[in-house]
C-alpha positions in Angstrom: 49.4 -130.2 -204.7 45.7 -131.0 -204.7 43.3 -128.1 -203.8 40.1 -129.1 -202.4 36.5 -127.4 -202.7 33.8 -127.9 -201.1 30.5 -127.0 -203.2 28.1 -126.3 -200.4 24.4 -124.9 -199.5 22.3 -126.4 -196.6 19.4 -125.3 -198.8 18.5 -128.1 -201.4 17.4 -127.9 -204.8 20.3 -125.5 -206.0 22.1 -128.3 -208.2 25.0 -128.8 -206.6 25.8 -132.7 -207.6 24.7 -131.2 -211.6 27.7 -128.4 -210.8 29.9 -130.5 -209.3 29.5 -132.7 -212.4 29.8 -130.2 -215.3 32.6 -128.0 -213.7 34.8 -131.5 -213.0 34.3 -132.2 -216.0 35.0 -129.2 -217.7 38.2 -129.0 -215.6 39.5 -132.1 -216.7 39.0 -131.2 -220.5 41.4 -128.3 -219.6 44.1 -130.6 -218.7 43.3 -131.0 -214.8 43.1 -134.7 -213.2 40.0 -134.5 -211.1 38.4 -136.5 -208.3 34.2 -135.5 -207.8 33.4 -137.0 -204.5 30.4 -138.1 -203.5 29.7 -137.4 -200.0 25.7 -136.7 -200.1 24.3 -140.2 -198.7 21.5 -139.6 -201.6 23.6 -140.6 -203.8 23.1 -138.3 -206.8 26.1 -137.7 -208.1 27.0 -141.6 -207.8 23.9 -142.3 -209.8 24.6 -139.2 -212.4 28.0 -140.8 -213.4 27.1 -144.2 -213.1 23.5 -143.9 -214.6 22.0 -146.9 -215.8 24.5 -149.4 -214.9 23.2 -152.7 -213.9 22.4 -154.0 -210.7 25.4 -156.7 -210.9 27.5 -153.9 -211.6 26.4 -151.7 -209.2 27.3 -154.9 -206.6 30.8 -155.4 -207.7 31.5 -151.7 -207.2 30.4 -151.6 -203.9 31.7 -155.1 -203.3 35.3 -154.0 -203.7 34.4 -151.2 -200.7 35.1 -148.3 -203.8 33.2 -145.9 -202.1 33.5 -143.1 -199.5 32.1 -145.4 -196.2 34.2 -147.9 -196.9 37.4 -145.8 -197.3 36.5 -144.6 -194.0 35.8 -147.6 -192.3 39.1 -148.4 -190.5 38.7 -145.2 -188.7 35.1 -145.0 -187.9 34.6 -149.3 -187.5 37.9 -149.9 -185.7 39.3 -151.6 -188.1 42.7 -153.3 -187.8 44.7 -151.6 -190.8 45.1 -147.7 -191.8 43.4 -145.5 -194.3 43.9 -146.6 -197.5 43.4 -144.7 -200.8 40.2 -145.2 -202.8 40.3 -146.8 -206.3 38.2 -144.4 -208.0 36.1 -145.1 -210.8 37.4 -143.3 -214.0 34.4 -141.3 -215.8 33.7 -142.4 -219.2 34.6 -140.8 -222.1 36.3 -138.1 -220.0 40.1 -138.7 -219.6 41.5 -137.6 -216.1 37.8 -137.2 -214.3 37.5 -139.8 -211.6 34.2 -140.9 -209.7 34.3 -141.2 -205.7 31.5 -143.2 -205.0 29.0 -142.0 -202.5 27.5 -144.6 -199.6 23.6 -144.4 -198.0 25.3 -145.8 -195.2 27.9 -142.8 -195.1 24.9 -141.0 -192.9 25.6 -143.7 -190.1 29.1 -141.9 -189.6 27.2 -139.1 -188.6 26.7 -139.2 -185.1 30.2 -141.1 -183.9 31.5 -138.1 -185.6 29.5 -135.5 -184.1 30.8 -136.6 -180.4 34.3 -137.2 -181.5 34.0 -133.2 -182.6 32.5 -132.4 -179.3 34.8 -134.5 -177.3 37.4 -136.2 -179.2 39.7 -133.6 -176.5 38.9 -135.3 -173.7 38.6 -139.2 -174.9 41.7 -140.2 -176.5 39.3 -143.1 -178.3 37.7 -140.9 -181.0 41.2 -138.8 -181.8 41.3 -140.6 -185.1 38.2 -139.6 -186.1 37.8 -135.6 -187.0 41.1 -136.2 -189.2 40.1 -139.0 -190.9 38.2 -137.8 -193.6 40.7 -135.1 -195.0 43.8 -138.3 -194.5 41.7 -140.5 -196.6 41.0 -137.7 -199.6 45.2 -136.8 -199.0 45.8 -140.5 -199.7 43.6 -141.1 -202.5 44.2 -137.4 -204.0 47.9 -138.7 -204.3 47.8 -141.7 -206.0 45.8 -140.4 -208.7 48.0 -137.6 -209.0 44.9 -135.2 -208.9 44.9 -131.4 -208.9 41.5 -131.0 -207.4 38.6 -132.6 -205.9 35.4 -131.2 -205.9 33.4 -132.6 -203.0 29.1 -132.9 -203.3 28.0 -132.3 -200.3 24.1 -132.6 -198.5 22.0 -130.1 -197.9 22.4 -130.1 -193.9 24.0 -128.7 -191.2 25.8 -131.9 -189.9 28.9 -132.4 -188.5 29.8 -134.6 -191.4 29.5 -131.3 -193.5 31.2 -129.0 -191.0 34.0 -131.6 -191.2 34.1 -131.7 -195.3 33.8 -127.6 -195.5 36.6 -126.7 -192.9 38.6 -129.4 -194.3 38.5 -128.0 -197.7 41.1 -125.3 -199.4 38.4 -123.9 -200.8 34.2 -123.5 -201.3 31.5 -122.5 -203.5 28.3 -121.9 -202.8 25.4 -122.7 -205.0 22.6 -121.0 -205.1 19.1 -120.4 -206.6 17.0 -117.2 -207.7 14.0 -117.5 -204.5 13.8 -116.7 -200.4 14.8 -119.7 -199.2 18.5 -119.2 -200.9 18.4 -115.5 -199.3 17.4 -117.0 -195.9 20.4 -119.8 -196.4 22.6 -116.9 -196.8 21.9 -115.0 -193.6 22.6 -118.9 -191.8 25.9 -118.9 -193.1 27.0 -115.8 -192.3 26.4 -117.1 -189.0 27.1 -120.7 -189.1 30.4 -120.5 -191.2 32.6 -118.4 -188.5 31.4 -121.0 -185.4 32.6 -123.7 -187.8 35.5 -122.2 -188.3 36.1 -121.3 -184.4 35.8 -124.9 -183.5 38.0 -126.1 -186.7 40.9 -123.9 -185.5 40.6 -124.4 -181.9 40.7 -128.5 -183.3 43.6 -128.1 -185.3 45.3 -126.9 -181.8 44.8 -129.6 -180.0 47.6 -131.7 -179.0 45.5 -134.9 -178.9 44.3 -134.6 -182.2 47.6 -133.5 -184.0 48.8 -136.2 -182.6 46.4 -139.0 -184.1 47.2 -141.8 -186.8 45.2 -139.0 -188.9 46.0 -135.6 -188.2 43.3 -133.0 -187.7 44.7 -130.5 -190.7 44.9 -126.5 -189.9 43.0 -125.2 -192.7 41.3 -122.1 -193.8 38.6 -122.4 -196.3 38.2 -119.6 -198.2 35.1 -118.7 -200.6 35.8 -119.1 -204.2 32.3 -117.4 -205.1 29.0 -118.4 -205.8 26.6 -119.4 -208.8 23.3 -118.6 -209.3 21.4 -121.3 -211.3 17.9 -122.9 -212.2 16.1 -119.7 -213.6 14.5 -118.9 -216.2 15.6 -116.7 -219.8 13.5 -114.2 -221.8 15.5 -112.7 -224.5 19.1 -114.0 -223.7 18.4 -112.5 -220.0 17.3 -113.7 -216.8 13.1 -113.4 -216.6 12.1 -110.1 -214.5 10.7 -112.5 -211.5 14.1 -114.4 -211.2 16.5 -111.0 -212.0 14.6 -109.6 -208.8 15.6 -112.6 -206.6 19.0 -113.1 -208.0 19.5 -109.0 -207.3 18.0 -109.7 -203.6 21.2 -112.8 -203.1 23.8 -111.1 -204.5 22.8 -108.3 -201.9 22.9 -110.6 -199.0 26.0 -111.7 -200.1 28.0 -108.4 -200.2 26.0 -107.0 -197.1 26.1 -109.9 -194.6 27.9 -112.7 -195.6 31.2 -111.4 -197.2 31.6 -109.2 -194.0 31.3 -112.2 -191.8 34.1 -114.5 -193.9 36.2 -111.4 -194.0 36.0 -110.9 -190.2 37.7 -114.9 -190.0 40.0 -114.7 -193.0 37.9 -117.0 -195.2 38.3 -114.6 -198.2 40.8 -114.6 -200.6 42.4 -111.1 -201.2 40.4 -108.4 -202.8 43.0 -108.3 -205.9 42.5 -112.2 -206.6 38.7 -111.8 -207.4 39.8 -108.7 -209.2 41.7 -110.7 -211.9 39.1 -113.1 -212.6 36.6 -110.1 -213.3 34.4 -111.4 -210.0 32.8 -108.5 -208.7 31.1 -107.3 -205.2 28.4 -109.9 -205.7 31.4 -112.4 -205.4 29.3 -114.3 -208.7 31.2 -116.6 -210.0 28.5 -118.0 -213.2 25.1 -117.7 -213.9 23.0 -120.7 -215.7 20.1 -120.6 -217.0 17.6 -123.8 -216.8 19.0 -126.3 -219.0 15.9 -127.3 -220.2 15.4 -130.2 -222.5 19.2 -130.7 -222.5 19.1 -132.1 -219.0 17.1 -135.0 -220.0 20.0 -135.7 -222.6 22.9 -135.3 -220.0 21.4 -137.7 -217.7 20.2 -140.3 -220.3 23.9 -139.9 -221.4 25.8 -139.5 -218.1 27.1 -136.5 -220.2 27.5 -132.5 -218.9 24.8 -130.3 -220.9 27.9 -128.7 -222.5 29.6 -131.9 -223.7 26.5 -133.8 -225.7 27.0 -134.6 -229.4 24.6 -134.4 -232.2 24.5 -137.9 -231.9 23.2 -137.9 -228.1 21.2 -134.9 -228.7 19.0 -137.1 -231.1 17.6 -134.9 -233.3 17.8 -133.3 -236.8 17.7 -130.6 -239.4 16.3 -127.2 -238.0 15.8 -129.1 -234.2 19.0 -130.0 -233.7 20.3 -126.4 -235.2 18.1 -125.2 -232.5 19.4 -127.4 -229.7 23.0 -126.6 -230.7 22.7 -123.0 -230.6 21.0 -123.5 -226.7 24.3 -125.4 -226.3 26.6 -122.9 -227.0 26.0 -120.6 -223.5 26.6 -123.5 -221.3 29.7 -124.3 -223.3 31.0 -120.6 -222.9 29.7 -120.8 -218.9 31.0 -123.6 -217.5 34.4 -123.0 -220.0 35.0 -119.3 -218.0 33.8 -120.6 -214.7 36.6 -123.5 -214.9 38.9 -121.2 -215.8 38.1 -118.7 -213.0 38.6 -121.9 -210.6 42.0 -122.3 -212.2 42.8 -118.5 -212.0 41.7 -118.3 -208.0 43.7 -121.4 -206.9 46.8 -120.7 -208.5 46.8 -117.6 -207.4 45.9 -118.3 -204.0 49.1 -121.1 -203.8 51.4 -118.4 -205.3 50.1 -115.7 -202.7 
């Protein structure tokens, strides 16, 4: 059974594609098989894997429709075949991580979408649609026999996005040390139970349970969140960041767990328990990575994974650079396994 999660903030600039990266990674060097799904019409995660590729390259991928639009296509284009599954690219040099490739032109789904959501009750044309994104990660979840799939999504509050989250087993939200994360916060605590109104009330319509892709009833519930991009002084978060990261985790306990909890979108109290999450529901912390980052993304590698080789450097350097390594190896290590902990729990629960 494949368990999906959504990694999701509508505020940008909290790395979301670089977390959705490192922690598939990280999961598939634990023995997982894992699809990261592009679903950002930026692109960024398709271009993180992909890197440098060349523009013939590029062309053939895209050419043989491997990407998220095109998987969709005989749904939202009218197409004259079903849903298929998407051949996914395989990552390099990580065995069992597997590349869904993102689409600019995904963002042209967005408004034929947003009316089928509104309406799709009413005009028996656009019943396909609201299902057809969680039918075509079903299909392509089973033929690579994956356990999860970790799904990038933009930084928006579009209907595309309300379809991916309530779709999704599970979510994580992203976040970084400043006001704007805080004042993303408070929007969710409101946004996330309307979603979640309309997503039931969809998956009891007879119209759309009965469509060539079935609207799935689905409760997404919060996994935790991360708190990333500051900066360290002494092994520790610097005083300016340590205030703002207090201030989210805050907003978190006071007003936005209290609004999942209200519409079941929590897991149970003694599941965070076990994985040592507290009230702050924080599942990692990481630092800025610093000059690492400029390696990963030279290397289409995670910060965690580089070798002395990529790392380029010598003697007392690269002694220094390996030792900067070692945190984001422990990090993204515990944070996979707390993934692994919560969603095994939640199945056998």
């Amino acid at each position: 059974m494949v368990h999906k999660i959504a990694l999701f903030n509508h505020k940008g600039d909290v790395s979301k594609t670089t977390t959705t990266f490192n922690l598939g990674w990280m999961l598939a060097t634990k023995g997982k098989k894992v699809i990261i799904v592009d679903a950002d019409p930026q692109c960024n995660l398709t271009g993180m894997v992909l890197g440098s590729s060349t523009k013939e390259e590029l062309e053939e991928v895209y050419k043989k429709e491997q990407n998220i639009k095109s998987g969709l296509a005989p749904a939202f284009e009218s197409r004259p075949k079903l849903i298929e599954a998407v051949d996914c690219l395989p990552v390099e040099r990580c065995e069992g991580l597997f590349l869904l490739p993102g689409h600019v032109g995904f963002a042209e789904y967005e408004v034929t979408l947003g009316i089928a959501q509104e309406l799709s009750g009413s005009i028996q044309a656009l019943q396909n649609l609201p299902g057809s994104i969680s039918y075509l990660f079903q299909k392509t979840a089973k033929k690579f026999e994956a356990d999860y799939i970790l799904i990038d999504m933009s930084p928006s509050l579009s209907s595309i996005n309300q379809n991916l989250l309530m779709t999704s087993d599970f979510f994580i939200l992203p976040t970084s040390p400043d006001f704007f994360s805080v004042m993303a916060i408070d929007s969710l605590a409101t946004i996330l139970p309307k979603w979640y109104a309309w997503a039931q009330k969809a998956s009891e319509m007879r119209i759309l349970k009965d469509a060539a892709y079935p609207f799935p009833k689905v409760t997404p519930r919060l996994l935790g969140t991360i708190v990333q991009n500051y900066r360290t002084r002494k092994g520790v978060a610097a005083a300016a960041f340590q205030n703002w990261i207090d201030v989210i985790e805050e907003a978190v306990s006071a007003r936005l767990v209290p609004s999942l909890q209200a519409n079941s979108m929590l897991l149970a109290k003694e599941m965070y328990e076990s994985q040592d999450i507290g009230r702050d529901f924080c599942l990692a912390k990481i630092s800025d990575f610093n000059s690492l980052i400029a390696k990963s993304q030279e290397h289409q590698t995670p910060v965690f994974a580089l070798t002395p080789e990529q790392i380029e450097q010598v003697g007392i350097v690269l002694t220094g650079t390996l030792e900067a390594q070692k945190p984001f190896i422990e990090t993204f290590s515990k944070l996979a396994d707390r993934i692994i902990g919560l969603t095994c729990h939640a199945v056998s629960n």
